[in-house]
C-alpha positions in Angstrom: -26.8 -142.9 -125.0 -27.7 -143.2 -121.4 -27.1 -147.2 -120.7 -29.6 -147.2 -118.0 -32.3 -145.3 -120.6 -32.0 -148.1 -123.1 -32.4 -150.7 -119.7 -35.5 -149.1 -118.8 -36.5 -148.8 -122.2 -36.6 -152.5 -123.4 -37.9 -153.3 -119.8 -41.0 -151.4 -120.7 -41.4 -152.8 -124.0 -40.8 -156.5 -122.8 -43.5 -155.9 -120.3 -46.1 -155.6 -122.3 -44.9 -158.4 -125.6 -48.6 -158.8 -126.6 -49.0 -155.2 -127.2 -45.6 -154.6 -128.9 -45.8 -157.2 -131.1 -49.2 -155.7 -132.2 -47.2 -152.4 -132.8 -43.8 -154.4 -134.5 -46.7 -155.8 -136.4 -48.6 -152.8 -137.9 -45.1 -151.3 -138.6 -43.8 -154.5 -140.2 -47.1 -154.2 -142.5 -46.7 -150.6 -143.1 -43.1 -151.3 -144.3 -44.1 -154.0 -146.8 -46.5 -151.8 -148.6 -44.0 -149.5 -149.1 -41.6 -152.2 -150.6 -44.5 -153.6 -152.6 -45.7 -150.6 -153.9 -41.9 -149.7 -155.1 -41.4 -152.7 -156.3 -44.9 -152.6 -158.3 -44.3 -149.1 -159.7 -40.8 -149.1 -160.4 -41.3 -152.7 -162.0 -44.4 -151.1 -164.3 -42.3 -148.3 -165.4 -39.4 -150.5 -166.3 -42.0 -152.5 -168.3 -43.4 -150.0 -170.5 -40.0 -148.7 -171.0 -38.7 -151.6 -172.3 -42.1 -152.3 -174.1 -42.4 -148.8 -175.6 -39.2 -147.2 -175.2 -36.8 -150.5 -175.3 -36.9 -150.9 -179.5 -37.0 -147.4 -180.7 -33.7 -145.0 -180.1 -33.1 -142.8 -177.2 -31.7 -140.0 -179.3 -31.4 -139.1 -182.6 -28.6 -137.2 -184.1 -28.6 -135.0 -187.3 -28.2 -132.5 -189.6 -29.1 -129.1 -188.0 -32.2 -127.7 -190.0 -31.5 -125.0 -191.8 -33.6 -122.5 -193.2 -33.8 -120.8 -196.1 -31.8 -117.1 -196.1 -34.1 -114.4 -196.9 -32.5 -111.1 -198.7 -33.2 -107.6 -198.7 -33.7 -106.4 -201.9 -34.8 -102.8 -201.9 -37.5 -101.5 -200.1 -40.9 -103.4 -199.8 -39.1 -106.3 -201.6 -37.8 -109.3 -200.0 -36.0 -112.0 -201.9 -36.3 -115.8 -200.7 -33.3 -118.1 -201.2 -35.4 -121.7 -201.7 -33.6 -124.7 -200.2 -32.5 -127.3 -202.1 -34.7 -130.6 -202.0 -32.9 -132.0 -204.5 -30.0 -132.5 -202.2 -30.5 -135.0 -199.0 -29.4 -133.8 -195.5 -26.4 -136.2 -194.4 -23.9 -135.7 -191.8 -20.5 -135.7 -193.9 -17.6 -135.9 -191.4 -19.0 -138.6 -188.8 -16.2 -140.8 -188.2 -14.2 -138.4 -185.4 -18.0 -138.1 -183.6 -18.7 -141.6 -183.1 -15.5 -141.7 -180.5 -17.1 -138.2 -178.6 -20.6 -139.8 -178.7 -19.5 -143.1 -177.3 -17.4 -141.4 -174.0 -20.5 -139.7 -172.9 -21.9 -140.1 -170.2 -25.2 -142.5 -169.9 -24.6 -143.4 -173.6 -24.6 -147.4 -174.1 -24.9 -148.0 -177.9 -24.4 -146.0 -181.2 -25.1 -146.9 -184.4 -24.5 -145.0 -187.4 -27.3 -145.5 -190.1 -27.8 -145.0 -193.8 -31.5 -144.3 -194.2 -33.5 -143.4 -197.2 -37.5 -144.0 -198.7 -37.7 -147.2 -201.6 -40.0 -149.6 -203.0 -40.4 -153.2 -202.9 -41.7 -155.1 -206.1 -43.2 -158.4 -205.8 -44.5 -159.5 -209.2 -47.2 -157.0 -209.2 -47.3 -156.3 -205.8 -45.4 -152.7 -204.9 -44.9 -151.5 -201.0 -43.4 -148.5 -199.6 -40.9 -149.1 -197.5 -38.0 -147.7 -194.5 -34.2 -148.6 -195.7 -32.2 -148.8 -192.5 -28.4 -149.8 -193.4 -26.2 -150.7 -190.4 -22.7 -151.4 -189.7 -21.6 -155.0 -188.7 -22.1 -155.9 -185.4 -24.6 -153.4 -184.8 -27.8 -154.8 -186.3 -29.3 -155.2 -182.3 -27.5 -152.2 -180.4 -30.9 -149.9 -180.8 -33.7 -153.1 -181.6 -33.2 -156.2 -180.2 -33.4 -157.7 -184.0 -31.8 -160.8 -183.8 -34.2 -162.1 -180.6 -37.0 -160.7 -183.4 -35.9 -163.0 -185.9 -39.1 -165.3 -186.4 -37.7 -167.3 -189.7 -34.0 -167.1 -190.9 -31.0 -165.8 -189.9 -30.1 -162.5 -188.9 -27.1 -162.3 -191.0 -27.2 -159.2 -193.4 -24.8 -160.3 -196.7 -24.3 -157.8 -199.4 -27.5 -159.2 -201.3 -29.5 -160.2 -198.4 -32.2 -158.3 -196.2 -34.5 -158.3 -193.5 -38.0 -157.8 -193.4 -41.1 -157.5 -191.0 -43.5 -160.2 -190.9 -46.4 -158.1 -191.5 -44.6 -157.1 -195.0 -43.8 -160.3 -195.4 -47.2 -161.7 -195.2 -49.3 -158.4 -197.0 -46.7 -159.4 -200.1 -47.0 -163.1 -199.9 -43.0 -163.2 -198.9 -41.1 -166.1 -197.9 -37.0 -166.8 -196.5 -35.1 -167.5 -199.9 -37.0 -165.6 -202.3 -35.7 -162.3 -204.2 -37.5 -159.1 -204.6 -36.8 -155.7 -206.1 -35.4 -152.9 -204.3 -36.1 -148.9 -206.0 -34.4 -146.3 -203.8 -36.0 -142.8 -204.1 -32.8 -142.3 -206.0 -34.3 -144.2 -209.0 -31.1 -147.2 -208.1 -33.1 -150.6 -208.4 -31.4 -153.9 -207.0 -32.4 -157.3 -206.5 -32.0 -158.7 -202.8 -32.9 -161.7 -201.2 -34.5 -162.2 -197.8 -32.5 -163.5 -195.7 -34.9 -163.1 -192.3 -38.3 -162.2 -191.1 -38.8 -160.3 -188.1 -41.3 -158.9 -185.6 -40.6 -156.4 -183.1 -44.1 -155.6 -182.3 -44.0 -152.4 -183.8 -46.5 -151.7 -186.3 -44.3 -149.4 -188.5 -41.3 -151.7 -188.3 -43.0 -154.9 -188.8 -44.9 -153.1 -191.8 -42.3 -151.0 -193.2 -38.4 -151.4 -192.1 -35.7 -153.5 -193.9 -33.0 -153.8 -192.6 -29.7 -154.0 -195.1 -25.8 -154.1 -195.0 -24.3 -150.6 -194.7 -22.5 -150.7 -198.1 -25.0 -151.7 -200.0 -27.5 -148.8 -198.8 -24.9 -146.8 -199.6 -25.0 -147.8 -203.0 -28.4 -147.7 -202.7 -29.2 -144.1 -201.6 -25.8 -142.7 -203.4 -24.5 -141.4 -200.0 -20.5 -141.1 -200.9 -19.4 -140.9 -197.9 -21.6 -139.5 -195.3 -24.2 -141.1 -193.0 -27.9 -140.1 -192.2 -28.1 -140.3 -188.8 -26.2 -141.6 -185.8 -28.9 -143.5 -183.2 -28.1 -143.7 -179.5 -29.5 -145.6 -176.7 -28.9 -144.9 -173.1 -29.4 -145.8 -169.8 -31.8 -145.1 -168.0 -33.9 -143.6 -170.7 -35.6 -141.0 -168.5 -31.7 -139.4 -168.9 -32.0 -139.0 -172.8 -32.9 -135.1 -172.8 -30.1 -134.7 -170.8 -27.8 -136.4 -172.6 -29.3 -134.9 -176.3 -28.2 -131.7 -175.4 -25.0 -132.6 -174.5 -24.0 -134.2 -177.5 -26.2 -131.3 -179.1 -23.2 -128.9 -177.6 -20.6 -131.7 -178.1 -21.1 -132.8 -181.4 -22.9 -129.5 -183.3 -26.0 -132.1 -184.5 -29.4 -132.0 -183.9 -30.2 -134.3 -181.1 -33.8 -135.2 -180.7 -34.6 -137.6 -177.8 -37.4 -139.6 -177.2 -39.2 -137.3 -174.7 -40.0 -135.1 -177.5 -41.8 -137.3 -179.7 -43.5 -139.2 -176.9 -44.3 -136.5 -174.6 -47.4 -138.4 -173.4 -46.0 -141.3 -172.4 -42.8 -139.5 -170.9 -45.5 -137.7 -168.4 -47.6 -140.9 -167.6 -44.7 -142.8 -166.8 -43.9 -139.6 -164.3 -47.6 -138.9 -162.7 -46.7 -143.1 -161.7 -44.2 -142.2 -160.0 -45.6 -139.1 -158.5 -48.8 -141.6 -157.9 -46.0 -143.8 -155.9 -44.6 -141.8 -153.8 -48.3 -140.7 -152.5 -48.9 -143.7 -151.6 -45.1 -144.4 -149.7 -45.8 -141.3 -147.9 -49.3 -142.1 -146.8 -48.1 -145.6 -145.7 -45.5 -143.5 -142.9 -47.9 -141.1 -142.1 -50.1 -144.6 -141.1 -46.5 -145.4 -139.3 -46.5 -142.4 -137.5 -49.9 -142.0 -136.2 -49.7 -145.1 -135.1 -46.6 -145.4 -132.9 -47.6 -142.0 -131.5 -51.1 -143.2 -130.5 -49.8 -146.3 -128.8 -46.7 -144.0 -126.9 -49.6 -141.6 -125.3 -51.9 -144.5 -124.3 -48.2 -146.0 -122.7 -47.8 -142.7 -121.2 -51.2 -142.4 -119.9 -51.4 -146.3 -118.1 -47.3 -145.4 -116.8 -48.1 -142.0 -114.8 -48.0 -143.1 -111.4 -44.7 -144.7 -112.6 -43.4 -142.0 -114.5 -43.8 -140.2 -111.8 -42.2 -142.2 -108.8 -39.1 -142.1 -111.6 -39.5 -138.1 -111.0 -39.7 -138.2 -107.5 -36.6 -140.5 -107.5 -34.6 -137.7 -108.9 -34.9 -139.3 -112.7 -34.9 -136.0 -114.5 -36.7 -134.8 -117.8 -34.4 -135.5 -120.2 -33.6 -139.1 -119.2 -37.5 -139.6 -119.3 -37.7 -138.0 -122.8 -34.2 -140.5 -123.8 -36.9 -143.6 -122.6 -39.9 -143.0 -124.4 -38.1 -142.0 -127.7 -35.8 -145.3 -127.4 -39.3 -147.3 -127.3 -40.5 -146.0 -130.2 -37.2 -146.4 -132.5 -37.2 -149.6 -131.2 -40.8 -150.3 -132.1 -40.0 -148.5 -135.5 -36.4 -150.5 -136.4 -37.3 -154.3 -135.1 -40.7 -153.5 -137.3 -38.9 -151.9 -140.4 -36.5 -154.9 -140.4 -39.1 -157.5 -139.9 -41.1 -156.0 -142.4 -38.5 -155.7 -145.4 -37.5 -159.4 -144.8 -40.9 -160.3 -144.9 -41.1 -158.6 -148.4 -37.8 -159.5 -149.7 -39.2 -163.6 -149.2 -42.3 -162.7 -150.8 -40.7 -161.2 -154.0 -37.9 -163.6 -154.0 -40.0 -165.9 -156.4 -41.4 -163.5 -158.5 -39.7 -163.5 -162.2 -37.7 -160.4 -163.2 -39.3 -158.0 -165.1 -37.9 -158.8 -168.7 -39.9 -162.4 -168.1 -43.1 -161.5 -167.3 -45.6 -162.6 -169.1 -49.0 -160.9 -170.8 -51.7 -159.9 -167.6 -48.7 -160.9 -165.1 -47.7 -158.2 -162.5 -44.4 -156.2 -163.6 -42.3 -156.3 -159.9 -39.1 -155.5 -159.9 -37.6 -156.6 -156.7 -34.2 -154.5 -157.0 -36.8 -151.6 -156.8 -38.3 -152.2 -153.5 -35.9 -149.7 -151.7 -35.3 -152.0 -148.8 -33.0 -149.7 -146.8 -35.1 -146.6 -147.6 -37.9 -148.1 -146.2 -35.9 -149.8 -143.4 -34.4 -145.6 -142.4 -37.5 -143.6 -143.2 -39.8 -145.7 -140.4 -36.9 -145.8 -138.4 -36.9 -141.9 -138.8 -40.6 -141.7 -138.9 -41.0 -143.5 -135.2 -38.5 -141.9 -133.7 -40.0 -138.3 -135.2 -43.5 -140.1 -133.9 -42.5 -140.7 -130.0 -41.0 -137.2 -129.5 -44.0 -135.4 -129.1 -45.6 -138.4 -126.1 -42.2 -137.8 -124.6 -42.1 -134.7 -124.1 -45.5 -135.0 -122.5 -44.4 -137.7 -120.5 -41.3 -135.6 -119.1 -43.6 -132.7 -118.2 -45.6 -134.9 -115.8 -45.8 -133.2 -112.2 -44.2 -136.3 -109.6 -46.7 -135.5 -106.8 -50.2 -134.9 -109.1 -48.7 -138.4 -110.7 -48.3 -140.9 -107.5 -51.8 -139.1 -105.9 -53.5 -140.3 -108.9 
């Protein structure tokens, strides 16, 4: 970089600080919509993530379906093999998977489940209800249950449960009292409830209870095997990926979220297609900018551009000026910008706190050096084109003007 180029360069922009600042100041704005629009989008995505996505599993693994075999059996005959419905689908040998399922990569919990259909009994009053049995130590790895607990304990004893609170209140339930347990097995068992929770979920807080692992095992007469094996991962837009690797690792079925919420999996990407309109627009408003204010330089600097020409100054030392300006212009402004973002979303909560109607920001969103290199980019790409013009100005039309 020609020392004498950068010299001439901040002289020009020091000569004129009203006018700079003006165009430090439209850059610095520029930049903070960009921040603030990341922040905002990134920060509503994580929201309904962890809102929608955050209590339900990433990806589901089980048996592979398998359909019944049709034989030949003579000419315009076919022969049907039925599949057995008495028997339930379980994965048998799970124990060596959980290890392969664990090491891969963007998985961050697994929890192996016994699951099955039952009825509660209440006196008179019978319900329908979602068996989950889980391991120990694993009772929050998919749903946050134990932040969920709104009376009781979380604890899950041999005889105790867990219930939703809008069971609990259609049956007239309390902590402490027992109820009956039928498994679509025909086994019946007394349990009492041990804790009441609500995730917010109708179907959960309506119809899941939650159990020790042995004793749905009991329950559901499952030997030995398991029903499904439930992983989160991180970040959940990664669980389709993921599924089919453990779908190639593992044998299983994997099914991941994105498959059974297709609708929100394309909302939450037209956001971010929505975002990164608006960042693009708010550089093209960069651009336009710097470039106007560079050609009305060039146009009030002729007869100086010139006498620079005449002086033996030659094109490309001109062109090495007028691009230095506008970097300039476009780093000092990216810089002051992003700081002047960062202080506004210092004091806005994270996303996990916000509250009902507040705005979901995520501050560690707000691509800060993105924003900081693309105006840089974008100015520099902006004052190439008044350069240029500036470099082709004829020395002698120049000083007669």
């Amino acid at each position: 970089m020609n020392p004498y180029a950068v010299k001439l360069a901040l002289r020009h922009l020091l000569s004129h600080p009203g006018q700079t600042a003006l165009l430090m100041a439209g850059v610095a704005l520029g930049v903070s919509v960009f921040i603030f629009m990341s922040a905002l989008i990134g920060g509503l995505a994580t929201l309904l993530t962890m809102r929608t996505v955050g209590s339900i599993p990433h990806i589901v693994l089980e048996m592979p379906d398998r359909d019944p075999a049709t034989l030949s059996a003579g000419p315009g005959a076919q022969v049907v093999l039925q599949k057995d419905l008495s028997r339930r689908d379980q994965i048998t040998i799970w124990q060596p998977m959980i290890p392969i399922i664990e090491k891969t990569g963007g998985v961050i919990a697994v929890s192996p489940q016994i699951r099955g259909s039952a009825f509660v009994e209440r006196g008179q009053a019978v319900s329908p209800v979602g068996v989950i049995g889980l391991m120990p130590g694993k009772l929050s790895d998919i749903a946050d249950i134990e932040a969920a607990i709104v009376d009781g304990s979380s604890s899950l004893p041999a005889d105790g449960i867990l219930i939703g609170s809008v069971l609990a209140r259609d049956l007239g339930l309390r902590v402490g009292q027992v109820v009956q347990l039928t498994s679509d097995r025909g086994r019946s068992r007394s349990f009492r409830i041990g804790g009441i929770f609500t995730l917010g979920i109708a179907s959960a807080d309506r119809q899941a209870i939650y159990m020790n692992f042995t004793t749905a095992r009991a329950l559901f007469d499952l030997s030995t095997g398991i029903s499904r094996v439930e992983i989160k991962v991180k970040p959940a837009t990664d669980a389709a990926a993921v599924a089919e690797r453990l779908r190639r690792s593992t044998g299983l079925k994997a099914t991941a979220w994105t498959e059974d919420n297709q609708q929100l999996f394309e909302g939450l990407d037209a956001q971010a297609r929505t975002g990164t309109i608006i960042k693009a627009f708010s550089l093209v408003t960069i651009i336009v900018g710097i470039a106007s204010a560079m050609l009305l330089s060039i146009v009030r600097r002729q007869a100086e551009i010139g006498i620079m020409r005449a002086m033996g100054a030659s094109r490309g030392l001109v062109v090495s000026i007028y691009v230095l300006e506008g970097t300039l212009i476009g780093l000092v402004g990216a810089i002051t910008g992003a700081l002047a973002a960062w202080l506004v979303l210092l004091p806005l909560p994270p996303v996990s706190e916000v509250k009902s109607g507040g705005l979901p920001i995520d501050r560690q969103q707000g691509d800060f050096l993105l924003a900081i290199a693309l105006t840089t980019l974008a100015a520099t790409l902006a004052s190439i084109l008044p350069a240029r013009r500036a470099a082709r100005i004829d020395p002698v039309e120049a000083i007669g003007a």
